[in-house]
PyMOL CGO cylinders between C-alpha atoms (Angstrom):
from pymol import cmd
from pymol.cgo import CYLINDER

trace = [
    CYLINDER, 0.00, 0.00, 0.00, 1.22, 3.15, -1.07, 0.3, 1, 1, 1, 1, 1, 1,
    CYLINDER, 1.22, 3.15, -1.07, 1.46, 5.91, 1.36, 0.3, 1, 1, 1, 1, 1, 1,
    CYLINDER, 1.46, 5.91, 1.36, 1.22, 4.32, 5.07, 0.3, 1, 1, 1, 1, 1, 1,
    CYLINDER, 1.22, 4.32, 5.07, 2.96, 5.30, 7.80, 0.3, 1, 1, 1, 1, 1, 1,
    CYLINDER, 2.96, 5.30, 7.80, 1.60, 3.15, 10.41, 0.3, 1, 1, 1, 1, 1, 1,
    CYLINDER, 1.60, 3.15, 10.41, 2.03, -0.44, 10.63, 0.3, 1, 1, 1, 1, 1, 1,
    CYLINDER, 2.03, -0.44, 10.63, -0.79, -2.59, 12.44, 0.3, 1, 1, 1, 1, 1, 1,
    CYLINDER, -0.79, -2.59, 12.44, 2.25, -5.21, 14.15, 0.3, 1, 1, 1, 1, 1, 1,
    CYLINDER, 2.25, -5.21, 14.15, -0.32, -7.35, 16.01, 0.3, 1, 1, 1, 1, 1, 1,
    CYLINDER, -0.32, -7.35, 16.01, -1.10, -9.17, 12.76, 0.3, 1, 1, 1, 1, 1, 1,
    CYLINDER, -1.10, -9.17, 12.76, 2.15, -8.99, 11.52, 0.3, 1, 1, 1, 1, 1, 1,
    CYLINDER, 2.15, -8.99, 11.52, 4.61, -12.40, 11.34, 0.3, 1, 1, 1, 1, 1, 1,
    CYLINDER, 4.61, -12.40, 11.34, 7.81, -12.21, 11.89, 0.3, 1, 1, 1, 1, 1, 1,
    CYLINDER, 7.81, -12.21, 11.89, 10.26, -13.95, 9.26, 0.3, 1, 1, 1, 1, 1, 1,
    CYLINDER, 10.26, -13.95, 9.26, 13.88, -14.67, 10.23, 0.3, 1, 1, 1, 1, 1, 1,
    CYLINDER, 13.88, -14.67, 10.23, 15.17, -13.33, 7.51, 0.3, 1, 1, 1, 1, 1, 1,
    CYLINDER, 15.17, -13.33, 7.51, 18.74, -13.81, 6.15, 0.3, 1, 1, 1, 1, 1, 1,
    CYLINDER, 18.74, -13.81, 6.15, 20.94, -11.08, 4.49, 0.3, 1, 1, 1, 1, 1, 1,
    CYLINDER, 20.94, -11.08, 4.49, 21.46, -13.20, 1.16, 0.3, 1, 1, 1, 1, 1, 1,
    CYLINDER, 21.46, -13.20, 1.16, 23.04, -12.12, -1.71, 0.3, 1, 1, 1, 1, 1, 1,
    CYLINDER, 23.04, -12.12, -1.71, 20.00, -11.63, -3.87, 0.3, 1, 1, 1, 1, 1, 1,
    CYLINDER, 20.00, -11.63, -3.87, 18.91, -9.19, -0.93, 0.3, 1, 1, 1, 1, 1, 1,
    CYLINDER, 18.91, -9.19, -0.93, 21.98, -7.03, -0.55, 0.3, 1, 1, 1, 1, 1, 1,
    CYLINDER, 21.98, -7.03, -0.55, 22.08, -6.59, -4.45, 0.3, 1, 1, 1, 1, 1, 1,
    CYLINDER, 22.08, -6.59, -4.45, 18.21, -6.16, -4.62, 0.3, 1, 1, 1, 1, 1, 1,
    CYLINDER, 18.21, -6.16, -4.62, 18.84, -3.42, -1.73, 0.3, 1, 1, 1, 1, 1, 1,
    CYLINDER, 18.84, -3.42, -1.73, 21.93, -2.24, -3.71, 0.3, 1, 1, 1, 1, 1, 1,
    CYLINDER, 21.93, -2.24, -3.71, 19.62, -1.74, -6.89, 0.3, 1, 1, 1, 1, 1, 1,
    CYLINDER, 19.62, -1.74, -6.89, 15.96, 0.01, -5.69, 0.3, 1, 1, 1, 1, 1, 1,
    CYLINDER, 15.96, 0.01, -5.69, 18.69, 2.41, -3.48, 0.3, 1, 1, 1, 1, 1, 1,
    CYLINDER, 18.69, 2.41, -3.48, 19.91, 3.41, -7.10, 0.3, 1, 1, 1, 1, 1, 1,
    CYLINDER, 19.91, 3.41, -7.10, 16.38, 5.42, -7.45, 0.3, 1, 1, 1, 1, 1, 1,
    CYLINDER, 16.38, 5.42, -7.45, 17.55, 8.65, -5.31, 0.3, 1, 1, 1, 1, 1, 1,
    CYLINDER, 17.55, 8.65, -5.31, 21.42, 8.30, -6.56, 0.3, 1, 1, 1, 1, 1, 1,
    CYLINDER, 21.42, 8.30, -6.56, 20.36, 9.58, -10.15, 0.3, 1, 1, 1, 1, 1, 1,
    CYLINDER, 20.36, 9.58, -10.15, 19.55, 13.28, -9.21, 0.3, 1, 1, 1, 1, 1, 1,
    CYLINDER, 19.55, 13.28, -9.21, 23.35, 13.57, -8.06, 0.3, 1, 1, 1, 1, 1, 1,
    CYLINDER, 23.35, 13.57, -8.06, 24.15, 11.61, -11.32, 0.3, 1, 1, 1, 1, 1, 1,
    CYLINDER, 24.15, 11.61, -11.32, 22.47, 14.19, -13.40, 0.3, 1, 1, 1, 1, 1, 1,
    CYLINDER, 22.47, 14.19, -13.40, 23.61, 17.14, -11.54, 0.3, 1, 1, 1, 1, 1, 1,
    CYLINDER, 23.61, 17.14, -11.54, 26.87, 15.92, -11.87, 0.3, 1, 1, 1, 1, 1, 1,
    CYLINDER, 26.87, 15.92, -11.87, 26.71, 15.18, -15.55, 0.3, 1, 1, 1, 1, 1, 1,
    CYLINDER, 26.71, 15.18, -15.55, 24.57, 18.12, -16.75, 0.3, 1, 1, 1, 1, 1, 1,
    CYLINDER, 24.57, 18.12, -16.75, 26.64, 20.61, -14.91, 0.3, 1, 1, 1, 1, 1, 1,
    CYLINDER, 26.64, 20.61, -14.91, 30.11, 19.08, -16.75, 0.3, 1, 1, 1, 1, 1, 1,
    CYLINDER, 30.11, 19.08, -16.75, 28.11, 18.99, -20.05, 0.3, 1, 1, 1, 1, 1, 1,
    CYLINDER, 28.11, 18.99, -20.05, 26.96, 22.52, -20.23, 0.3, 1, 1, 1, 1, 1, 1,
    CYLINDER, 26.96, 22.52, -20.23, 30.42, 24.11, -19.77, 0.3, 1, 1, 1, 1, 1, 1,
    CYLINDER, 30.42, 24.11, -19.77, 31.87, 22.32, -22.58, 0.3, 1, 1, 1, 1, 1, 1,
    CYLINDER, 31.87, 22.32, -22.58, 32.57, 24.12, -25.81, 0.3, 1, 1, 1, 1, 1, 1,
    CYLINDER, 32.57, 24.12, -25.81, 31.26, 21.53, -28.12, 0.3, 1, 1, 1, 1, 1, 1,
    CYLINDER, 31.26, 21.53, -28.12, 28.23, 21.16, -26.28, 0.3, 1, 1, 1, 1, 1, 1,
    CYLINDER, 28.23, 21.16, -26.28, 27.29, 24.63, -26.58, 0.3, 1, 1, 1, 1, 1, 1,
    CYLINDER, 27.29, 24.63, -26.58, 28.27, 25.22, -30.01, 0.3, 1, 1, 1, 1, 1, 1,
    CYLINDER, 28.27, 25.22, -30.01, 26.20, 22.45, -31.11, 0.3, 1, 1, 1, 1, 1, 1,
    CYLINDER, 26.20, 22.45, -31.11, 23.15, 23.29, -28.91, 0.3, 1, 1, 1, 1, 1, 1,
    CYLINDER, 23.15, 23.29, -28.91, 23.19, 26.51, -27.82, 0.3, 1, 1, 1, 1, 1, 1,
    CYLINDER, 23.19, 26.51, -27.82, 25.58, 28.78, -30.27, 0.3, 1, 1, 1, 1, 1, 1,
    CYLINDER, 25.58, 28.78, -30.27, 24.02, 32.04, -28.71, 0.3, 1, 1, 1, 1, 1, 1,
    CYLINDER, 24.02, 32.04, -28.71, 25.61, 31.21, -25.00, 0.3, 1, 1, 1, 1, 1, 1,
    CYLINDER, 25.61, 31.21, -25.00, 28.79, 30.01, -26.75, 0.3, 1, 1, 1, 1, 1, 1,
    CYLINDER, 28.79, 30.01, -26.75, 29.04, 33.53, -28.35, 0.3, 1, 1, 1, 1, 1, 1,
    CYLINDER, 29.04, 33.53, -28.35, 28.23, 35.90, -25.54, 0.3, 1, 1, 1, 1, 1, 1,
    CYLINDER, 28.23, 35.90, -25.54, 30.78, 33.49, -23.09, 0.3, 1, 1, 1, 1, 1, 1,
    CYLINDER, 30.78, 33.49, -23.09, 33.53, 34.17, -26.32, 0.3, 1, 1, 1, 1, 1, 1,
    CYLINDER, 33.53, 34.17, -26.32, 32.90, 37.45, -26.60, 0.3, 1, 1, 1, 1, 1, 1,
    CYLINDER, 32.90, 37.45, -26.60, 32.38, 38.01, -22.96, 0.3, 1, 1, 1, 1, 1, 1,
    CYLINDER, 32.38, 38.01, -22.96, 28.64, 39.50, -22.94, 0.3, 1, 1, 1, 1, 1, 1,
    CYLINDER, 28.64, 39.50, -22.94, 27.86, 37.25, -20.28, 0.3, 1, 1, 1, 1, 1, 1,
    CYLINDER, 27.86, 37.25, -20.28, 26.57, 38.59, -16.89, 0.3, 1, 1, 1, 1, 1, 1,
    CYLINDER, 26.57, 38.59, -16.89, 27.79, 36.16, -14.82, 0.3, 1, 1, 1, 1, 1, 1,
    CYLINDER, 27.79, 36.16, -14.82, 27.78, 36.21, -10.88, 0.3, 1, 1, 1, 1, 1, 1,
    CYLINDER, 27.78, 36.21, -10.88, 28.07, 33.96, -8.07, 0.3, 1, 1, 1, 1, 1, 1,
    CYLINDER, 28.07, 33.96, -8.07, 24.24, 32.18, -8.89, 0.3, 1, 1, 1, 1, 1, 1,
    CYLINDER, 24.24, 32.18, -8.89, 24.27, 31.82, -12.79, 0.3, 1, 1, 1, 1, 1, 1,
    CYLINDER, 24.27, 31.82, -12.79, 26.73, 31.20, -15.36, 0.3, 1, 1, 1, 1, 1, 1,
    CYLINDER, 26.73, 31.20, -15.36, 24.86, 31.40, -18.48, 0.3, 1, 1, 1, 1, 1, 1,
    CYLINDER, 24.86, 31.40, -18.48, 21.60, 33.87, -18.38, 0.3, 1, 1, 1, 1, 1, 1,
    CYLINDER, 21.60, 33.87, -18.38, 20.00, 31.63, -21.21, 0.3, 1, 1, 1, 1, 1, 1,
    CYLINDER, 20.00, 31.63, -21.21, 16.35, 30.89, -20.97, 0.3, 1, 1, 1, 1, 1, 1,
    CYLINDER, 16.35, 30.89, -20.97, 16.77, 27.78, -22.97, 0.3, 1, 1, 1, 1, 1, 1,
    CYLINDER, 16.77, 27.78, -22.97, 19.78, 26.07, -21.14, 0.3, 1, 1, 1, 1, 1, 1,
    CYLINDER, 19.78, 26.07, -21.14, 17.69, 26.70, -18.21, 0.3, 1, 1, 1, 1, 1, 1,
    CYLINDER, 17.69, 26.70, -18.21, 14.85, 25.10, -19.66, 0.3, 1, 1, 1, 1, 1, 1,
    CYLINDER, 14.85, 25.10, -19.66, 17.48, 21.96, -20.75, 0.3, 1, 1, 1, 1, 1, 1,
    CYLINDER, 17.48, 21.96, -20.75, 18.99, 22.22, -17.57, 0.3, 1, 1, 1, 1, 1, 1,
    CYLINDER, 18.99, 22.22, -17.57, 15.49, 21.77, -15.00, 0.3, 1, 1, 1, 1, 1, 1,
    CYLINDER, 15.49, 21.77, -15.00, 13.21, 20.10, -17.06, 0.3, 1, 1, 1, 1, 1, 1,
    CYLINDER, 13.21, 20.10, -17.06, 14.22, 17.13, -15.81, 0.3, 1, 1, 1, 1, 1, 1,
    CYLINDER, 14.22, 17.13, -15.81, 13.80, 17.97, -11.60, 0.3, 1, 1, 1, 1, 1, 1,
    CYLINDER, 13.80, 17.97, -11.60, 9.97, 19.15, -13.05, 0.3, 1, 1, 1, 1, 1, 1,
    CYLINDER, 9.97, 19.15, -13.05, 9.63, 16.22, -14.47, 0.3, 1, 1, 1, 1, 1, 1,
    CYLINDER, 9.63, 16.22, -14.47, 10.68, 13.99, -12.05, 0.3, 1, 1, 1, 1, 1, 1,
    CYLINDER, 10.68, 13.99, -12.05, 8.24, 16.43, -9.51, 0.3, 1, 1, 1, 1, 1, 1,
    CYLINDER, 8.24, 16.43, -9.51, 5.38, 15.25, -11.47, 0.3, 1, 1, 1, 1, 1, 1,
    CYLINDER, 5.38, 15.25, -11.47, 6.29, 11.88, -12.21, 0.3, 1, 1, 1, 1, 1, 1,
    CYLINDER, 6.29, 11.88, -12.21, 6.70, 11.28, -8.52, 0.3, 1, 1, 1, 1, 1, 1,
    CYLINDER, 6.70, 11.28, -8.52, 3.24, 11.99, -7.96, 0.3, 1, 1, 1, 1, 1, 1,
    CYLINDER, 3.24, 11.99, -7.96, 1.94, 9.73, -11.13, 0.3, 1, 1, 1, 1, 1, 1,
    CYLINDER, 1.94, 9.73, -11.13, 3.94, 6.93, -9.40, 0.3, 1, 1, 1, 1, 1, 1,
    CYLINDER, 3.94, 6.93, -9.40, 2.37, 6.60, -6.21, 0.3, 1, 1, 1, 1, 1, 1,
    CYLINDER, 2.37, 6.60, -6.21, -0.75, 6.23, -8.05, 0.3, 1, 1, 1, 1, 1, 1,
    CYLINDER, -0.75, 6.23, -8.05, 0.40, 3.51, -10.39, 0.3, 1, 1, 1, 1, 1, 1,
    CYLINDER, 0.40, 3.51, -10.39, 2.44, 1.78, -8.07, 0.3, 1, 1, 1, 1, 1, 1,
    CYLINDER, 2.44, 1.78, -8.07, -0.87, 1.50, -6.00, 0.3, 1, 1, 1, 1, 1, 1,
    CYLINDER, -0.87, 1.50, -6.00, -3.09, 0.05, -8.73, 0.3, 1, 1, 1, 1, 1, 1,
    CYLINDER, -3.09, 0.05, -8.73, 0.07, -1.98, -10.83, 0.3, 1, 1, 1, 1, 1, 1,
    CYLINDER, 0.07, -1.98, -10.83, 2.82, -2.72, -7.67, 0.3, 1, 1, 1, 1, 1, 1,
    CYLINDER, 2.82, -2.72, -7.67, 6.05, -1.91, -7.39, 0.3, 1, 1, 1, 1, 1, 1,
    CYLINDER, 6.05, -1.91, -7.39, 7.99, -3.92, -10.16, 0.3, 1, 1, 1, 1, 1, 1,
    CYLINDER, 7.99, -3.92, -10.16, 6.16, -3.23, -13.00, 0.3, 1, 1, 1, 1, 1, 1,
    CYLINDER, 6.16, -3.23, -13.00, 6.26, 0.96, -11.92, 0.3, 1, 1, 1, 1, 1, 1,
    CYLINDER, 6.26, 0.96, -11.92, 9.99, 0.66, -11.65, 0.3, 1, 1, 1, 1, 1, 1,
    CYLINDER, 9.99, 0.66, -11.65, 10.18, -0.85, -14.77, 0.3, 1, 1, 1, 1, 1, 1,
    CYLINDER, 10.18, -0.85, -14.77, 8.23, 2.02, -16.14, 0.3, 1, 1, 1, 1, 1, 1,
    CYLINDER, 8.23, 2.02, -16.14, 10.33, 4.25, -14.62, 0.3, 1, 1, 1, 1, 1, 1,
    CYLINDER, 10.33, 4.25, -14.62, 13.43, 2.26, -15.88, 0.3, 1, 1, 1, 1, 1, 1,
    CYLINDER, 13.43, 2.26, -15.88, 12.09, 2.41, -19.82, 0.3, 1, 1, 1, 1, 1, 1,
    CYLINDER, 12.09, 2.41, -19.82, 11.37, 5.77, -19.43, 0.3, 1, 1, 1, 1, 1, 1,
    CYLINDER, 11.37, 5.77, -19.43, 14.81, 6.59, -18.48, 0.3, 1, 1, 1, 1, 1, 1,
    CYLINDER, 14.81, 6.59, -18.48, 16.14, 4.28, -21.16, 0.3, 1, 1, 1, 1, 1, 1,
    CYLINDER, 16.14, 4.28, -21.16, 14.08, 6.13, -23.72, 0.3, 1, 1, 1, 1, 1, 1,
    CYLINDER, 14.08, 6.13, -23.72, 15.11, 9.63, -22.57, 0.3, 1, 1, 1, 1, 1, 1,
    CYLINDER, 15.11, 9.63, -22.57, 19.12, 8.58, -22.28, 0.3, 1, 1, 1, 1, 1, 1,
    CYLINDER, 19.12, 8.58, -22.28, 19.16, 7.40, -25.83, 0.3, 1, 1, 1, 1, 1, 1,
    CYLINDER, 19.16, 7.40, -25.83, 17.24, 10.78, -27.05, 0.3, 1, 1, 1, 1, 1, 1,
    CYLINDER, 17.24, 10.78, -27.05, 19.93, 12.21, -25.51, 0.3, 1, 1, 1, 1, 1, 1,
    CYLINDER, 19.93, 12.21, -25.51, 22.51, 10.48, -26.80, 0.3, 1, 1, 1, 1, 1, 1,
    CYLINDER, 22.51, 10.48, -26.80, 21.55, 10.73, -30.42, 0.3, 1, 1, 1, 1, 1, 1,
    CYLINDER, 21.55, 10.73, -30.42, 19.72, 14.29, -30.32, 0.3, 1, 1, 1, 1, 1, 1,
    CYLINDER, 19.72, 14.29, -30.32, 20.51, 16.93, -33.16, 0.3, 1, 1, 1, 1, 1, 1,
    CYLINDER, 20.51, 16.93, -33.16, 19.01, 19.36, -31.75, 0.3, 1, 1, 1, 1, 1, 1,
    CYLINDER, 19.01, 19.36, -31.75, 17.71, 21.14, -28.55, 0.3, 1, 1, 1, 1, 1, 1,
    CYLINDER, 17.71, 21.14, -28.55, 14.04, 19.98, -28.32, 0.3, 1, 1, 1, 1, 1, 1,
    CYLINDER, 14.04, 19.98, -28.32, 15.36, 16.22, -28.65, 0.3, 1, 1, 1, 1, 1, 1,
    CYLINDER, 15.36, 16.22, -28.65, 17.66, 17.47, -25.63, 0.3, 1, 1, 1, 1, 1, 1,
    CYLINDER, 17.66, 17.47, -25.63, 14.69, 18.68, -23.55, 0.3, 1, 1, 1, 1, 1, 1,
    CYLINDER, 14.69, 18.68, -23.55, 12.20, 16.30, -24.52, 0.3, 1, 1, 1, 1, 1, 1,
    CYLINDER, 12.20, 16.30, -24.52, 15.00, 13.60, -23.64, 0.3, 1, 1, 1, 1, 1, 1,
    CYLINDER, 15.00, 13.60, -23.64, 15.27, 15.37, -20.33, 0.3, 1, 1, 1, 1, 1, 1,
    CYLINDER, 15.27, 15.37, -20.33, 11.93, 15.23, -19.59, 0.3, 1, 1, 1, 1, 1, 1,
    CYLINDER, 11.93, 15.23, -19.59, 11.52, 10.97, -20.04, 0.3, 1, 1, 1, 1, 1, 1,
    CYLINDER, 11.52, 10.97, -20.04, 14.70, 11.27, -17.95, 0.3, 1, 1, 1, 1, 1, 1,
    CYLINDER, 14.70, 11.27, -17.95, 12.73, 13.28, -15.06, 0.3, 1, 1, 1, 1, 1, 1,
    CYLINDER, 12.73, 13.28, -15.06, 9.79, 11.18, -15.64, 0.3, 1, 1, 1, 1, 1, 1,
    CYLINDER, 9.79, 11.18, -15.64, 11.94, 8.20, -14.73, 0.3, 1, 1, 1, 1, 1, 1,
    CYLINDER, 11.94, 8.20, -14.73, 14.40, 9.58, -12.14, 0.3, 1, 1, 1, 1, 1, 1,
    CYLINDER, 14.40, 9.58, -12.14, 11.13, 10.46, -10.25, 0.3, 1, 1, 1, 1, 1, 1,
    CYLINDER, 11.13, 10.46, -10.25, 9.45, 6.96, -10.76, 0.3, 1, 1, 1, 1, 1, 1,
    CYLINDER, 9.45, 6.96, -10.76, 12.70, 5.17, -9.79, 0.3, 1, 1, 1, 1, 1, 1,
    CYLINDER, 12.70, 5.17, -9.79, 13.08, 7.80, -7.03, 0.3, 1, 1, 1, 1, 1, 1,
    CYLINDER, 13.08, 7.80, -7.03, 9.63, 6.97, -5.45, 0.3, 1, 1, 1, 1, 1, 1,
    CYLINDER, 9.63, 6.97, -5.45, 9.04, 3.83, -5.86, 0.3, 1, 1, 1, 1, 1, 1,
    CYLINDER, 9.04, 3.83, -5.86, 12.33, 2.24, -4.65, 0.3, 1, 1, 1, 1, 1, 1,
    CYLINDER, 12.33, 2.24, -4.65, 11.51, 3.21, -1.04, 0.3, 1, 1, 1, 1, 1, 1,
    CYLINDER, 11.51, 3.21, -1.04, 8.57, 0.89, -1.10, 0.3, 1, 1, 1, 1, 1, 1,
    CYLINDER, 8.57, 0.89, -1.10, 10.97, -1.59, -2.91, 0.3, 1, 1, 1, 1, 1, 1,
    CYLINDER, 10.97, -1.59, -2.91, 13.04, -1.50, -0.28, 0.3, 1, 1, 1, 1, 1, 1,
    CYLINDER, 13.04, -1.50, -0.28, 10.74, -0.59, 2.55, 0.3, 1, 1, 1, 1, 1, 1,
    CYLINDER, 10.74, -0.59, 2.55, 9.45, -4.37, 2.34, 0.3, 1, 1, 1, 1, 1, 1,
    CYLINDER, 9.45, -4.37, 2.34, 12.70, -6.19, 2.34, 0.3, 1, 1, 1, 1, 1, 1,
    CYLINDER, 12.70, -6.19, 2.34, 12.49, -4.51, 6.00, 0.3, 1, 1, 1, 1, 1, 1,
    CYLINDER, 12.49, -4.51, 6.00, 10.85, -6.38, 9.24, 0.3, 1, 1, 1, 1, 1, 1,
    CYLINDER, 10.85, -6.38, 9.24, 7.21, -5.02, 10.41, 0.3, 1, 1, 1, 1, 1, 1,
    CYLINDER, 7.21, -5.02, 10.41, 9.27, -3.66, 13.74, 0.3, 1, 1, 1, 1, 1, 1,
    CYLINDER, 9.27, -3.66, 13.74, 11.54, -1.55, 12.03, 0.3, 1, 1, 1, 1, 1, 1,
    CYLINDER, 11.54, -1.55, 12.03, 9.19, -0.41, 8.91, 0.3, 1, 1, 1, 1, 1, 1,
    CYLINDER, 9.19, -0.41, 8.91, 8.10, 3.01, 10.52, 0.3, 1, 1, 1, 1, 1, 1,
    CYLINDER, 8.10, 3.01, 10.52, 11.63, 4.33, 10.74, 0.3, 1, 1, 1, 1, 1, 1,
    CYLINDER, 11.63, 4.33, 10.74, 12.78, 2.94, 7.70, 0.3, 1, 1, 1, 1, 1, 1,
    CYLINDER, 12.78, 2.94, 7.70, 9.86, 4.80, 5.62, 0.3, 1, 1, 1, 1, 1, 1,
    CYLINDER, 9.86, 4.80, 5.62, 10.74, 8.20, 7.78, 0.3, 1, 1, 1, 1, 1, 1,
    CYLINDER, 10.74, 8.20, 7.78, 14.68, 7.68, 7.10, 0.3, 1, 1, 1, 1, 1, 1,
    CYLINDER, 14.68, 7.68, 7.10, 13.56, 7.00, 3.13, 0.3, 1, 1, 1, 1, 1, 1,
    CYLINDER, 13.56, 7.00, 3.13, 10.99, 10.15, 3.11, 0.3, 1, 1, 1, 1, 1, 1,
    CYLINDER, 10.99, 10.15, 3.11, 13.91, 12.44, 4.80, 0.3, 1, 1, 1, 1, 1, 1,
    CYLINDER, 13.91, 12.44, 4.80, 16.52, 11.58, 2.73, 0.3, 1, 1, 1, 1, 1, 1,
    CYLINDER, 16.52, 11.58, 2.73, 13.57, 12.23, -0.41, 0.3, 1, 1, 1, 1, 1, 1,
    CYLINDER, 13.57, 12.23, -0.41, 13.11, 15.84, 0.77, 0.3, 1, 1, 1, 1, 1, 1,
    CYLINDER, 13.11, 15.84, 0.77, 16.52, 16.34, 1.79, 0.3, 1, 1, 1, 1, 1, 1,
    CYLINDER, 16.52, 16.34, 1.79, 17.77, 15.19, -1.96, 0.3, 1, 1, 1, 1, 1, 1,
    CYLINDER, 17.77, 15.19, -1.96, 14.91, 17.01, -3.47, 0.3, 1, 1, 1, 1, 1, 1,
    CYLINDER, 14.91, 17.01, -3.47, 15.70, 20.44, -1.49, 0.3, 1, 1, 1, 1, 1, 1,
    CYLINDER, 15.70, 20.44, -1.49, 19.39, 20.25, -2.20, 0.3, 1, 1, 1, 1, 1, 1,
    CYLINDER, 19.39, 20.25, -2.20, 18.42, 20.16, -5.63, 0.3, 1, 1, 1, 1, 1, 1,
    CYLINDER, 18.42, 20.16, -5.63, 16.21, 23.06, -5.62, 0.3, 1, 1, 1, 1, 1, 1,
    CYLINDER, 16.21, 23.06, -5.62, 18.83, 25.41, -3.64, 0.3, 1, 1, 1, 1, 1, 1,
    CYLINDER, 18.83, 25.41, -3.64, 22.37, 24.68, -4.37, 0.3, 1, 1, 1, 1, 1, 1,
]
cmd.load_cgo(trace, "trace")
């Protein structure tokens, strides 16, 4: 059940469970969801200062950096509406995607929504990879968001029932604070 906070332990059984292999790499996998905002960030923010990116994609920031017309400061870089547009697309994406996948993970489950969110990230990385031209980029971006934010949500219910009934509660707080912590250091660094 998506969304619960509360678990009812008198009817729960307890299982004494074993930290296998398939567990720790199962673990190791749905944990991925939340490491693929500091992927991007990481990625984008290299991509975006290189010269051949920006001549390809956006020759009008290329210029004003060459000819130094750019009004940079200690917040922005590039003052280009459209690299801005390439550059969050995907965290609005992945905003509303999140939302989308608590729904479908409730009426589908959990493996078939992260495989959802898994092709749409495999659909968006190979726009990106053979775009020509910025709306590929965005549009790209945006099945990258959509997945980052299905991954994103619905591995902490992945992994939230590899966990025993007694330690479920602070397992799902420690998932949803490290969601809004990830999410927030997105929005303000």
């Amino acid at each position: 059940m998506a969304g619960g906070a509360f678990v009812d332990q008198s009817k729960a059984r307890n299982y004494e469970g074993k930290v296998t292999a398939f567990v720790l790499i199962t673990c190791f996998v749905a944990a991925m969801g939340g490491l693929l905002f500091g992927y991007d960030l990481g990625i984008t923010g290299g991509v975006t200062s290189m010269d051949p990116f920006l001549v390809k994609f956006f020759p009008t920031v290329y210029k004003q950096m060459k000819d130094g017309l750019s009004h940079e400061n200690t917040y922005c870089k590039f003052d280009n509406e459209l690299l801005t547009l390439f550059t969050s697309s995907l965290y609005l994406a992945a905003l509303v995607a999140s939302f989308f996948a608590s729904i479908t993970t409730k009426k589908l489950g959990r493996k078939p929504s992260m495989f959802l969110g898994g092709s749409f990230f495999l659909v968006g990385a190979l726009l990106n990879g053979f775009a020509v031209n910025v709306s590929m980029l965005i549009i790209g971006r945006i099945l990258l968001g959509f997945g980052v934010g299905y991954c994103n949500q619905v591995s902490k219910h992945y992994c939230s029932h590899f966990s025993s009934a007694s330690s479920m509660v602070l397992h799902s707080l420690i998932c949803f604070d490290f969601s809004i912590l990830t999410v927030c250091s997105r929005v303000f660094i």
